[in-house]
MIMI-673461 format. One record per residue (C-alpha): residue in one letter; x, y, z. Coordinates in nm, 3 decimals, always signed. Example, Ala and Ser with C-alpha at 12.3 -4.5 7.8 and 13.67 -1.06 7.14 Angstrom:
residues 2
a	+1.230	-0.450	+0.780
s	+1.367	-0.106	+0.714
//
This chain:
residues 617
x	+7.253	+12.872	+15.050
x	+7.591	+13.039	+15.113
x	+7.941	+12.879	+15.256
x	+8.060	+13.029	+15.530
x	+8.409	+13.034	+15.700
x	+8.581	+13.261	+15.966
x	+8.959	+13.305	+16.047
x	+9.059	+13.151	+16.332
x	+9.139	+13.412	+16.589
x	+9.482	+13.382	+16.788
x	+9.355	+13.496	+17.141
x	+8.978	+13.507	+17.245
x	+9.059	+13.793	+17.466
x	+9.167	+13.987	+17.127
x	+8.900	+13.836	+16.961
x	+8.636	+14.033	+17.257
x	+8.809	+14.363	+17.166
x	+8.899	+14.355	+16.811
x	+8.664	+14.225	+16.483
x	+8.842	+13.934	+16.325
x	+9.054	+14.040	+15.968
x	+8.962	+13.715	+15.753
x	+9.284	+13.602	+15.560
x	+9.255	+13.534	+15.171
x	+9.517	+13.373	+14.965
x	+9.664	+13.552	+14.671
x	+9.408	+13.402	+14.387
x	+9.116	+13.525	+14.571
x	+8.901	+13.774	+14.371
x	+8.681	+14.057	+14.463
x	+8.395	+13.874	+14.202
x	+8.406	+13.513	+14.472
x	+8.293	+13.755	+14.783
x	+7.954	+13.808	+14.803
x	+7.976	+14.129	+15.009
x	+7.951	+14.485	+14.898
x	+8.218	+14.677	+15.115
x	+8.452	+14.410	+15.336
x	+8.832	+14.418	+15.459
x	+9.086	+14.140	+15.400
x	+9.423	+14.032	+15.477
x	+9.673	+13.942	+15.180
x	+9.994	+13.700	+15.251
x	+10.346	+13.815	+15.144
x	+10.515	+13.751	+14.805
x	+10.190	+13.766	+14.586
x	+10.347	+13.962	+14.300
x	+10.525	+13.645	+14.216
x	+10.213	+13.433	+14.170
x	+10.127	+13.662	+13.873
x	+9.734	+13.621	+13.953
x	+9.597	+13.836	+13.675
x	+9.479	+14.203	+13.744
x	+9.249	+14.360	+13.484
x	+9.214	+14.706	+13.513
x	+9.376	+15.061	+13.691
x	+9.236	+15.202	+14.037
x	+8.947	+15.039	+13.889
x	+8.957	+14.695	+13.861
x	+8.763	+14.406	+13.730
x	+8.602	+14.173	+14.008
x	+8.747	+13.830	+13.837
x	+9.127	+14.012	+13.955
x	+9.300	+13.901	+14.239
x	+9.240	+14.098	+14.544
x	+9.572	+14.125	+14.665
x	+9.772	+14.190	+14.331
x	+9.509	+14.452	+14.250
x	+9.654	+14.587	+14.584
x	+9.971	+14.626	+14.529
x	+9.935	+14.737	+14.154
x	+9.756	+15.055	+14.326
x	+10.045	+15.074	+14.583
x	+9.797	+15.015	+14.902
x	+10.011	+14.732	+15.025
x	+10.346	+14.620	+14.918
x	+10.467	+14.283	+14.829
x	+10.485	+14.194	+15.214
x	+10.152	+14.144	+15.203
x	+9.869	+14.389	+15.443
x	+9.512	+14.459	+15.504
x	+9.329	+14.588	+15.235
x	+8.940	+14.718	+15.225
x	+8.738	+14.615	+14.921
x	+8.464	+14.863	+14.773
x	+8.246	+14.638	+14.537
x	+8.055	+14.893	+14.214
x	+7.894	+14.902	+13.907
x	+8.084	+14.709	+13.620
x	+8.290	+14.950	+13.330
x	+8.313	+14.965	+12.985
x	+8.662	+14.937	+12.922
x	+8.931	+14.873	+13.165
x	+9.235	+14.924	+13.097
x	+9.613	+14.759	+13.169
x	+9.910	+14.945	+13.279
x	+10.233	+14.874	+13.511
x	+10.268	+14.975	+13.831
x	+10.459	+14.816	+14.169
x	+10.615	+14.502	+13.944
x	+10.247	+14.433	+13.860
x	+10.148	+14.439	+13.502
x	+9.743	+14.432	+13.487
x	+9.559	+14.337	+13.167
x	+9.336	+14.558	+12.985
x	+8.951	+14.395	+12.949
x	+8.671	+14.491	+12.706
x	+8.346	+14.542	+12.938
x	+8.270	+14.300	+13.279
x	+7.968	+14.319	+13.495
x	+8.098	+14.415	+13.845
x	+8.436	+14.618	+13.947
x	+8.582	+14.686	+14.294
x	+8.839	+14.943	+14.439
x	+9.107	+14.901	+14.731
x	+9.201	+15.118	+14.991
x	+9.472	+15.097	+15.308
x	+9.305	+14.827	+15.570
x	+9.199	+15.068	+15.827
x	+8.888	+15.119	+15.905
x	+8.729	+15.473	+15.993
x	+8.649	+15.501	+16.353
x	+8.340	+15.361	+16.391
x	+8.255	+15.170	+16.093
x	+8.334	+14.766	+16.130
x	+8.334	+14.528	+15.847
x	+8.222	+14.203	+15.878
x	+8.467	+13.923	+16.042
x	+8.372	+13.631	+15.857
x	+8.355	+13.604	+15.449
x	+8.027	+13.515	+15.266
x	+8.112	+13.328	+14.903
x	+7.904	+13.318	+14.612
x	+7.795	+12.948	+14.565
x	+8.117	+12.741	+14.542
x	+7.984	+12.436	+14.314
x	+8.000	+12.500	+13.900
x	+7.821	+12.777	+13.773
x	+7.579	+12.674	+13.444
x	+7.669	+12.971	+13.223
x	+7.325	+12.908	+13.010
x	+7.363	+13.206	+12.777
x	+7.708	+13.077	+12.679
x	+7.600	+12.692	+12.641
x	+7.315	+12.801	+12.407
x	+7.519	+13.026	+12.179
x	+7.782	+12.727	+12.152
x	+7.601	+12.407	+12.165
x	+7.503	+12.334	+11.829
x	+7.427	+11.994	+11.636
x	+7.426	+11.997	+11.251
x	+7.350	+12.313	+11.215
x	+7.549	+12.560	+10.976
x	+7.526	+12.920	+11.148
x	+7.499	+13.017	+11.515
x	+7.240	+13.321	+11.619
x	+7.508	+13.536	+11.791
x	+7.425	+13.829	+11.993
x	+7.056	+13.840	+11.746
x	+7.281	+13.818	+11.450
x	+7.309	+13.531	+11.204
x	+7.662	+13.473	+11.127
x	+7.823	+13.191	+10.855
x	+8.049	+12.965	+11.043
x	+8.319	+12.768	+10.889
x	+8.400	+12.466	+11.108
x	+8.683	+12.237	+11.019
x	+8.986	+12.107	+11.226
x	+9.223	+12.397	+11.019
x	+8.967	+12.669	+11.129
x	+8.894	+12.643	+11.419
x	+9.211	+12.557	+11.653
x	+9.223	+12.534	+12.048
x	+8.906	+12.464	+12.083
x	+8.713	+12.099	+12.104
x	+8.386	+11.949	+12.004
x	+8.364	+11.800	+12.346
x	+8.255	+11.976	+12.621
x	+8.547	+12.163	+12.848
x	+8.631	+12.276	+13.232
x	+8.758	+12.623	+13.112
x	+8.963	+12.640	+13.430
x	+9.162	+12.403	+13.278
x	+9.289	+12.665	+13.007
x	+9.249	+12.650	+12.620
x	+9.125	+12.252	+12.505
x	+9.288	+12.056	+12.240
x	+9.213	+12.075	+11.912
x	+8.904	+11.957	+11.726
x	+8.972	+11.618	+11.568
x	+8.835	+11.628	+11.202
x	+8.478	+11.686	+11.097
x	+8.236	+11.707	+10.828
x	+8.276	+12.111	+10.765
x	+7.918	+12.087	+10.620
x	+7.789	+12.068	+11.007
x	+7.877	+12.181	+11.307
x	+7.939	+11.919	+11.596
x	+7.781	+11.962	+11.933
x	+7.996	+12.226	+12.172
x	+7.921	+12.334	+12.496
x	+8.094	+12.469	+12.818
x	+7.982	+12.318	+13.154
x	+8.128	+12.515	+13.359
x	+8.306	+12.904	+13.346
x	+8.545	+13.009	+13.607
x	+8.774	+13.173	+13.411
x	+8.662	+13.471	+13.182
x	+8.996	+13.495	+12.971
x	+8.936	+13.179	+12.784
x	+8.564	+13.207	+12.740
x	+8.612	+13.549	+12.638
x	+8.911	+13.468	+12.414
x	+8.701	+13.205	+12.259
x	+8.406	+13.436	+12.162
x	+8.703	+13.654	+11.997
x	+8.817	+13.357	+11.751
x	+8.416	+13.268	+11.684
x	+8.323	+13.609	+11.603
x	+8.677	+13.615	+11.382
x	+8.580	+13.338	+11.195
x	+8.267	+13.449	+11.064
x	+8.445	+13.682	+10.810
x	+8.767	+13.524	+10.745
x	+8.897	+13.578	+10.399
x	+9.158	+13.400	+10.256
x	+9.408	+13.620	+10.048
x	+9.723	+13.469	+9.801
x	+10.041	+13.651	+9.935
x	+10.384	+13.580	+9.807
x	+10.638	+13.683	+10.057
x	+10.925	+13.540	+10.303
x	+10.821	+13.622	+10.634
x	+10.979	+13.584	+10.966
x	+10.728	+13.610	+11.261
x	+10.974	+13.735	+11.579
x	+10.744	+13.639	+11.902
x	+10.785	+13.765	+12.268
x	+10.882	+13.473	+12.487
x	+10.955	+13.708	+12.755
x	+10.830	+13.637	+13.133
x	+10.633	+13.968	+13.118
x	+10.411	+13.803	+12.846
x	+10.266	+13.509	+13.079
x	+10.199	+13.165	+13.000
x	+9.839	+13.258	+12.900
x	+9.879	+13.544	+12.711
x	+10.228	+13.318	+12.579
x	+9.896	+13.119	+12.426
x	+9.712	+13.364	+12.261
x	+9.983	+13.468	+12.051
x	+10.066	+13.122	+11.948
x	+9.723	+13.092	+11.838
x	+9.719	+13.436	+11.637
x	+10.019	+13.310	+11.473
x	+9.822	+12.991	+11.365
x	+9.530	+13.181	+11.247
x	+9.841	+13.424	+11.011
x	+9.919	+13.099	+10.910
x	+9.593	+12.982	+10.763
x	+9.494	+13.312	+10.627
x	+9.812	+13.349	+10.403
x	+9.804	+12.950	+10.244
x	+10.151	+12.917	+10.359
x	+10.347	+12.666	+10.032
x	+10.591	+12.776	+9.768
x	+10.373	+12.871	+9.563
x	+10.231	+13.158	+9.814
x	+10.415	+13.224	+10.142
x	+10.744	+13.107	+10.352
x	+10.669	+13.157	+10.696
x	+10.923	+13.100	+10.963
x	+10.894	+13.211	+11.367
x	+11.185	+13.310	+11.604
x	+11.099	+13.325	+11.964
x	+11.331	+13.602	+12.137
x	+11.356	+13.683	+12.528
x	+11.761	+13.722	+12.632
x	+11.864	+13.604	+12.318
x	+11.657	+13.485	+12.018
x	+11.643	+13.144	+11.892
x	+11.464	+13.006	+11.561
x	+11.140	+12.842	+11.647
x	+11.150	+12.674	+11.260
x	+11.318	+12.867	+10.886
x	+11.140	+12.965	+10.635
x	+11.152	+12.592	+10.434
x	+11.102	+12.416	+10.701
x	+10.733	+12.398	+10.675
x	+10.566	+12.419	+10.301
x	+10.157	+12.409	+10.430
x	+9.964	+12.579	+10.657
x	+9.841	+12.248	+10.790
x	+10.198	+12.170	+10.913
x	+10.273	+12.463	+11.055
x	+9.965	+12.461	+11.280
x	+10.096	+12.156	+11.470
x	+10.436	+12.321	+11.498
x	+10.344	+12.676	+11.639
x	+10.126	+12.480	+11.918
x	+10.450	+12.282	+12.066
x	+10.669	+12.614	+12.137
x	+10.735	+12.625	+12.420
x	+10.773	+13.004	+12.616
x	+11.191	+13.063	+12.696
x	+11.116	+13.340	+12.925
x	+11.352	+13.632	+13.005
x	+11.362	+13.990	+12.878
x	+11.227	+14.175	+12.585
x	+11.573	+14.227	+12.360
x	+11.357	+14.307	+12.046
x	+11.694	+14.472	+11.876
x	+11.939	+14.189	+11.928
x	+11.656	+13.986	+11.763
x	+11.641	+14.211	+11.481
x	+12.020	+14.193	+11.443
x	+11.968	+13.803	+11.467
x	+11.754	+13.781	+11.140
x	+11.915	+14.021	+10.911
x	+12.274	+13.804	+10.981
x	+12.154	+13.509	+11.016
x	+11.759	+13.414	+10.929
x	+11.678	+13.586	+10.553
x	+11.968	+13.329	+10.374
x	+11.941	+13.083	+10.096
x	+12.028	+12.833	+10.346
x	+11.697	+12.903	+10.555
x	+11.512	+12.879	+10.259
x	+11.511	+13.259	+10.116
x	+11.371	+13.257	+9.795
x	+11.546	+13.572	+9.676
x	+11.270	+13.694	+9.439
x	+10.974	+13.720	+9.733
x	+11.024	+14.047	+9.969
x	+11.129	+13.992	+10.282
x	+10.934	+14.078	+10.592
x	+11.000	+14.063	+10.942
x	+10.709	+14.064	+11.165
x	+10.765	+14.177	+11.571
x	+10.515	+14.138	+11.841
x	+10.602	+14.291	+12.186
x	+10.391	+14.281	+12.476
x	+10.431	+14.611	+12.611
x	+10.807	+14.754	+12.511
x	+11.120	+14.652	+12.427
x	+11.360	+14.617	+12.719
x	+11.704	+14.722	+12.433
x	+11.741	+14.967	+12.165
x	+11.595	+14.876	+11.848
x	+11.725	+15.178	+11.615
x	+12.099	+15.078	+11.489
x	+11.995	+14.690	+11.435
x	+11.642	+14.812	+11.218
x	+11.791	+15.059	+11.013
x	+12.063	+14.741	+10.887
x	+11.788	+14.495	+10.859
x	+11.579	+14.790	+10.661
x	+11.887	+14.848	+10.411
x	+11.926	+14.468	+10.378
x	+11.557	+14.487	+10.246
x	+11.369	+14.349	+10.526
x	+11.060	+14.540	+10.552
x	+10.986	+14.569	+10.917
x	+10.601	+14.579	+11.089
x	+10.584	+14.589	+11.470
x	+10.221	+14.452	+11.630
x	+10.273	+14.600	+12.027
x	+9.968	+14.529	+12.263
x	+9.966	+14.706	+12.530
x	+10.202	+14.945	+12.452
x	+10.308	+15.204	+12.689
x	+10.071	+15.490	+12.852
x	+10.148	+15.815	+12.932
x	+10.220	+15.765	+13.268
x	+10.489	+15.417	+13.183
x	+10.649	+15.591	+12.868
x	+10.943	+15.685	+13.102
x	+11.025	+15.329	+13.161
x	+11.051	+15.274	+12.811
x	+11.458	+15.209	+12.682
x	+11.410	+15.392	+12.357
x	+11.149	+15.640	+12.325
x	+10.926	+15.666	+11.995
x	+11.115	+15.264	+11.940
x	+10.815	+15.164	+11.656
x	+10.878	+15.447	+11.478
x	+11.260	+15.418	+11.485
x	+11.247	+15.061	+11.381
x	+10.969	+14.994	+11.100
x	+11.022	+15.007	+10.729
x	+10.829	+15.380	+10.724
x	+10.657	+15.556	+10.956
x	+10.391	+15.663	+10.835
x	+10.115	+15.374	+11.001
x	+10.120	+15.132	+10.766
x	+10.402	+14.937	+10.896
x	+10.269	+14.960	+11.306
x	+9.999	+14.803	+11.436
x	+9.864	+14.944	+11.758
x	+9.629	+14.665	+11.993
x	+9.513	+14.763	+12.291
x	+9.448	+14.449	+12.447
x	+9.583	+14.101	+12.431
x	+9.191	+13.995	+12.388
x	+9.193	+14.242	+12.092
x	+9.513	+14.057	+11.899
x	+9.264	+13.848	+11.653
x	+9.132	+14.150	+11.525
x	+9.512	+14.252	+11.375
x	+9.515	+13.948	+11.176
x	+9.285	+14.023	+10.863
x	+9.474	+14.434	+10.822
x	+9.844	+14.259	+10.902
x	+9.779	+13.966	+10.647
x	+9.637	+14.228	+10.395
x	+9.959	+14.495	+10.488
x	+10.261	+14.192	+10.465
x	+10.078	+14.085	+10.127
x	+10.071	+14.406	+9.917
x	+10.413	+14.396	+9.785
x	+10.356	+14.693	+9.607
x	+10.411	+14.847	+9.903
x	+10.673	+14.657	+10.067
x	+10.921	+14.909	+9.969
x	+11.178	+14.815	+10.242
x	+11.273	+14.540	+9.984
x	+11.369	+14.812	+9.776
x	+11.704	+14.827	+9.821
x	+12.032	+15.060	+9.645
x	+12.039	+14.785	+9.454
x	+11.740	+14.674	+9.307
x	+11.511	+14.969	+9.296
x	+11.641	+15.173	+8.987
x	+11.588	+15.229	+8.605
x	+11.928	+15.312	+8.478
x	+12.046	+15.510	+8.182
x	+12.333	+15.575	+8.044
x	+12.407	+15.759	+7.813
x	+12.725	+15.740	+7.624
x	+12.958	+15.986	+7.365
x	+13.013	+15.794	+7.083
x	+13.167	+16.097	+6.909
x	+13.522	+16.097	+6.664
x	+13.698	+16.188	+6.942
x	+13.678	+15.828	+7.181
x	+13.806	+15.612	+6.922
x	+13.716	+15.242	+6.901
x	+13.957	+15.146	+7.182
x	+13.842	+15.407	+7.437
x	+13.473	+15.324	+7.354
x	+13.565	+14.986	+7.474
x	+13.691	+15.055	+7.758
x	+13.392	+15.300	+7.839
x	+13.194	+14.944	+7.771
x	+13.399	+14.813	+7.996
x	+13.299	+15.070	+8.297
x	+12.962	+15.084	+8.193
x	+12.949	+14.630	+8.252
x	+13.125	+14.713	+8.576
x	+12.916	+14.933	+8.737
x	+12.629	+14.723	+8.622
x	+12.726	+14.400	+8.730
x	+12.712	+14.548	+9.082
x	+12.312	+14.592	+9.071
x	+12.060	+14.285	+9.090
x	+11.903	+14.282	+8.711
x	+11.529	+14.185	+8.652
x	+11.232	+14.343	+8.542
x	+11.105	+14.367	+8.910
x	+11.477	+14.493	+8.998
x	+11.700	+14.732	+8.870
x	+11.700	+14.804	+8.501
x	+11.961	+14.920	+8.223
x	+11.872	+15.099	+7.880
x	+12.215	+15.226	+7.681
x	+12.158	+15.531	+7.421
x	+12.476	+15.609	+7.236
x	+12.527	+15.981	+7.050
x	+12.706	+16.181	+6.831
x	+12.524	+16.431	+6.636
x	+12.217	+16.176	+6.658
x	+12.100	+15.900	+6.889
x	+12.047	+15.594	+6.894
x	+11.874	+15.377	+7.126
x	+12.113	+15.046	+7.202
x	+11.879	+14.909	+7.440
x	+11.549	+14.968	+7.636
x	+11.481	+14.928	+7.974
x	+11.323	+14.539	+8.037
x	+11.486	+14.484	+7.680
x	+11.748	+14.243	+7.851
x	+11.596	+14.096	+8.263
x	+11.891	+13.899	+8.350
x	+12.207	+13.964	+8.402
x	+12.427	+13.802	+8.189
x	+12.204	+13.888	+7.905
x	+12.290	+14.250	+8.003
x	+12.658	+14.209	+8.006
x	+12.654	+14.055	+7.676
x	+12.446	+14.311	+7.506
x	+12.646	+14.558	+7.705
x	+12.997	+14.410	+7.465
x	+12.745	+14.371	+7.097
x	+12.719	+14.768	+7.133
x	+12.939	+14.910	+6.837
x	+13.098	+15.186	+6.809
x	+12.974	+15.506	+6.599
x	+13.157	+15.817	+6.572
x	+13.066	+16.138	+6.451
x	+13.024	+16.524	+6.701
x	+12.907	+16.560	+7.014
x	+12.600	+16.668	+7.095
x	+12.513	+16.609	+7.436
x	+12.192	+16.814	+7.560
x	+11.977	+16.650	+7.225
x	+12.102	+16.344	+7.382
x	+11.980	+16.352	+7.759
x	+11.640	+16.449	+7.546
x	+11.655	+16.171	+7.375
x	+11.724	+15.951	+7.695
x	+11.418	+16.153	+7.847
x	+11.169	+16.052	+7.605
x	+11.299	+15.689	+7.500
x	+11.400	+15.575	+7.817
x	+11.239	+15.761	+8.148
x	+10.905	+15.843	+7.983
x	+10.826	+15.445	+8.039
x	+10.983	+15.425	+8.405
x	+10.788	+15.197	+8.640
x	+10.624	+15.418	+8.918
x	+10.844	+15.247	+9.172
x	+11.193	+15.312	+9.031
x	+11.457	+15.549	+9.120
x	+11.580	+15.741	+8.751
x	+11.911	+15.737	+8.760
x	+12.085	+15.891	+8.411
x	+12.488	+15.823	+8.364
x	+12.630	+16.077	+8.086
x	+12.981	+15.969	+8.025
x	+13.185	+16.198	+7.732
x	+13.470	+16.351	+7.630
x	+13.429	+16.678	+7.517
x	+13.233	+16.990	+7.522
x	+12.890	+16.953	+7.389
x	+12.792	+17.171	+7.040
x	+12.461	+17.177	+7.200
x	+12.300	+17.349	+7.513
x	+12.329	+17.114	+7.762
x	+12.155	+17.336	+8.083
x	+11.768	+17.300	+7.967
x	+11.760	+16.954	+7.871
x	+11.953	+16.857	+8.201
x	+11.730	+17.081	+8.442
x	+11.374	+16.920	+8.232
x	+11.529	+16.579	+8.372
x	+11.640	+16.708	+8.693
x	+11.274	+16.809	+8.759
x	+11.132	+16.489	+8.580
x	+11.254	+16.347	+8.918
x	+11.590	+16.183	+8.783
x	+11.947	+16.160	+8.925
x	+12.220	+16.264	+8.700
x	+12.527	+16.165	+8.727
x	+12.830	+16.278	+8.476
x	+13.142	+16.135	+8.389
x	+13.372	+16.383	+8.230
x	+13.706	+16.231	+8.004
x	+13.986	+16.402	+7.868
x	+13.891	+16.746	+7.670
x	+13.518	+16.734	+7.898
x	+13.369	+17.100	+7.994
x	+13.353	+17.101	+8.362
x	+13.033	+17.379	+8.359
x	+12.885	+17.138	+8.177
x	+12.963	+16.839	+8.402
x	+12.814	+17.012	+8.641
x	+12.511	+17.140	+8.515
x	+12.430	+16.763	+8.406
x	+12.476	+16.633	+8.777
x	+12.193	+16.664	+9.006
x	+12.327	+16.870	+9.310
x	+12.555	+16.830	+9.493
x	+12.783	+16.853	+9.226
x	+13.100	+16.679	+9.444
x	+12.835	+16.378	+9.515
x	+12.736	+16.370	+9.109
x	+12.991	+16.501	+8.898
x	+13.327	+16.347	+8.807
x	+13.621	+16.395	+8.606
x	+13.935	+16.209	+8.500
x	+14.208	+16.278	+8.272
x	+14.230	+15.955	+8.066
x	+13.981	+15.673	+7.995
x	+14.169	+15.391	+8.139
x	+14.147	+15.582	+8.512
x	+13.727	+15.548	+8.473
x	+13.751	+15.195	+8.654
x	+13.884	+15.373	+8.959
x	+13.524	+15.510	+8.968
x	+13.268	+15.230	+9.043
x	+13.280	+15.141	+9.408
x	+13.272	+15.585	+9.432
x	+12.931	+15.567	+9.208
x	+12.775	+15.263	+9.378
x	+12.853	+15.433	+9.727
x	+12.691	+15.740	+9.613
x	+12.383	+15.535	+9.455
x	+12.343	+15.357	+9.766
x	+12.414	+15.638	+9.999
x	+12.138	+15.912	+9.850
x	+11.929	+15.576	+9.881
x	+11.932	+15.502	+10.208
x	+11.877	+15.860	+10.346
x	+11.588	+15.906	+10.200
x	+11.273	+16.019	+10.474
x	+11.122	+15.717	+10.560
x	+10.746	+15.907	+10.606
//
């Protein structure tokens, strides 16, 4: 019933005094010996193979013997004896790096093992020849009646009765005829009538990734929901040699599956993918592909370009380079940049996310596997995710603990890139405020000052990207009274504003101020979109006849940013008790109206400055 074979022995006199040490190559695992306690020798240079190791100290019985040896440091890579304790299988098992040997974590198996230094106690002696489990294929019959099915249109899965969608779009890597696992993921289906399901069984299973990363995509797409999402998105993939070509081929197919969930066209979403490693290279832009159905295809032919894990020179890559109207950025859909790192990042990400953060690209990092206790001081950059995303405070980081587990991040990523309410990384200096200002039209300006305050008001405007979803302008003008010139949203381009900005006439009359930044208050702020920085520009000449502390501490408090502009005969307490503190940051002066001009690029900077250092919790 069982093969037999014993090493060959290189002296029969040593063979008399000392039991044989069978030899084993470096795919053997524990799971292909039928033995319960048994010594082996490994060959040199195993690490290199990269035979797959699931677990730490305890270890899965499909891993390779000898790799699961030197992950636990009781040989080196020169190869040695090693004694093999067969036990009860675990719940969880779990990946880490250790001895150049990156195991894989793994969601329940039936059997484990542990290794130990190949030398026997005195007087115990393991056997000198190796029994294997049967060697021809193995009917898996639980397996080939949960996935053979003939025009049917659910599957009973684990005693539950799940919908099943079944087209060639839904269901990729995986074929209606049946498959030799060992020969890795199958093609995919070829097109079928979605309302049946054609026949689909596995003949043989010697390799527990793919049947178990099979299961994963079944079970996924039971309850796959389909969600309208308008954003530019640039998928950045780890190509790195750490990854493997297997786990290289789940990722692939999680991108496909992002792909179909988000109905990729330009009506919905621009996807694009750059593969990084040493250096990063685009996979496809965002306008190269306008279906989901197209991109599928495309994601399956990249090919893996190996080397390290430089996650911030690819994040320098795509804010230079990837989000331009060449590669098909649409300008009024958020940017997002999606990275997915197996394990860490092997540079710093910091200084190239917080550019590509200002830019507007809202960053989300997906790491599986991520670093344990125990491997965090082998990480480059500690607390990297948190120093790179567009906040930190979960939304934009997606923790998976397995590779096996990466289908279960596609529904909450899809659901996170797609809320663009949220995506507040694409608010930038720029196009994030509601701006007032609020101008002295008093006796004292004269028509050919007020011009030229017309003239600095259009110039700090043009500056700012103008739409109702960007930044806004309303005007109010005063003397003794106010008047409302424009609202915000009254004018949602740009050259619309500029023009109304030069219709504005001229009014004349005293100056009071403070009823003025009420009047802004109420006309102006009290309908400010939720999502808006209030910014308020006062810009006069001359001391106010009004108080101007209360009404400028009720907007302080009302959450806005005042800025003053003080001409001429201007009250510097007041200019300062307008301005939000710091004063110096806030308040300015000049001592005739044709200097204001000189002022722009300082009030922008400061804008854009207090922007960017906001907390990002």
């Amino acid at each position: 019933m069982f093969e037999t074979f014993a090493t060959k022995l290189c002296s029969s006199d040593i063979a008399s005094a000392f039991p044989a040490v069978p030899s084993i190559e470096c795919d053997m695992r524990a799971g292909k010996i039928n033995l319960s306690e048994f010594i082996v020798k490994c060959p040199a240079n195993c690490r290199e193979t990269k035979e797959k190791v699931y677990g730490t100290g305890v270890f899965a019985s499909i891993s390779s013997i000898c790799n699961a040896a030197i992950h636990s440091g009781v040989i080196t890579n020169s190869g040695g004896k090693v004694i093999v304790m067969k036990m009860a299988g675990q719940a969880i098992y779990k990946g880490s790096f250790a001895n150049g040997v990156r195991s894989l974590s793994l969601p329940n198996w039936r059997e484990s093992f542990s290794v130990s230094v190949g030398k026997p106690k005195k007087g115990v002696t393991y056997p000198s020849t190796l029994v294997f489990v049967p060697s021809r294929p193995t009917t898996v019959k639980t397996v080939t009646k949960l996935l053979t099915v003939s025009r049917m249109s659910k599957v009973d899965y684990q005693n539950k009765v799940l919908p099943v969608i079944v087209t060639s779009s839904h269901l990729p890597g995986f074929s209606a005829r049946g498959h030799d696992l060992t020969a890795g993921v199958p093609e995919p289906m070829s097109q079928g009538d979605p309302s049946t399901i054609p026949s689909c069984s596995f003949k043989t299973v010697t390799d527990c990734e793919t049947i178990i990363h099979f299961l994963s995509w079944l079970s996924f797409y039971s309850h796959l929901v389909f969600v309208d999402c308008k954003v530019d998105i640039a998928f950045l993939m780890d190509g790195s040699w750490s990854i493997g070509k297997r786990r290289f081929k789940i990722q692939k197919d999680f991108l496909v599956e992002v792909s179909q969930v988000i109905n990729v066209g330009v009506a919905g979403a621009m996807m694009g993918i750059i593969q990084y490693g040493d250096d990063p290279v685009t996979e496809f832009s965002l306008k190269q592909f306008s279906s989901s159905k197209d991109l599928k295809p495309a994601i399956s032919k990249i090919v893996q370009k190996g080397g390290l894990s430089n996650v911030g020179k690819a994040l320098s890559y795509i804010n230079k380079h990837f989000f331009s109207d060449a590669n098909g950025n649409r300008g009024g859909a958020p940017n997002v940049a999606v990275v997915l790192v197996d394990g860490w990042p092997t540079d710093k990400v910091e200084e190239a996310s917080r550019l590509a953060r200002e830019s507007g690209i809202n960053i989300f990092f997906v790491t599986i596997e991520g670093p344990d206790e125990n491997e965090k001081q082998n990480v480059v950059e500690t607390n990297f995710v948190d120093k790179a995303v567009c906040r930190t405070n979960g939304y934009f980081s997606l923790p998976i603990t397995s590779w096996f587990a990466l289908r279960n991040a596609v529904q909450p990523l899809v659901k996170s890139v797609c809320d663009t309410d949220r995506l507040v990384c694409s608010k930038t200096c720029l196009n994030a405020n509601d701006i007032a200002f609020v101008i002295d039209g008093s006796s004292s300006v004269g028509t050919g000052n007020f011009r030229t305050v017309l003239q600095f008001v259009a110039n700090v405007t043009q500056e700012f990207e103008i739409s109702d979803t960007d930044t806004r302008v309303g005007i109010v003008q005063y003397t003794y009274e106010q008047r409302l010139e424009f609202a915000f949203g009254q004018h949602n381009n740009k050259a619309d504003l500029l023009n109304a900005i030069k219709r504005i006439n001229y009014w004349s009359g005293g100056t009071s101020t403070g009823a003025a930044i009420t009047f802004a208050a109420d006309q102006l702020f009290s309908k400010s979109k939720p999502n808006k920085r209030k910014i308020m520009i006062v810009i006069t000449d001359g001391r106010s006849y009004d108080d101007v502390r209360a009404p400028a501490l009720a907007v302080h408090r009302k959450g806005v940013i005042a800025y003053s502009i003080g001409i001429a005969w201007a009250a510097q307490d007041e200019l300062e008790y307008i301005a939000t503190d710091p004063d110096r940051d806030h308040s300015f002066f000049v001592d005739e109206f044709d200097n204001l001009y000189n002022y722009v690029p300082k009030i922008i900077h400061n804008i854009c400055n207090e922007f960017n250092s906001q907390p990002r919790n």
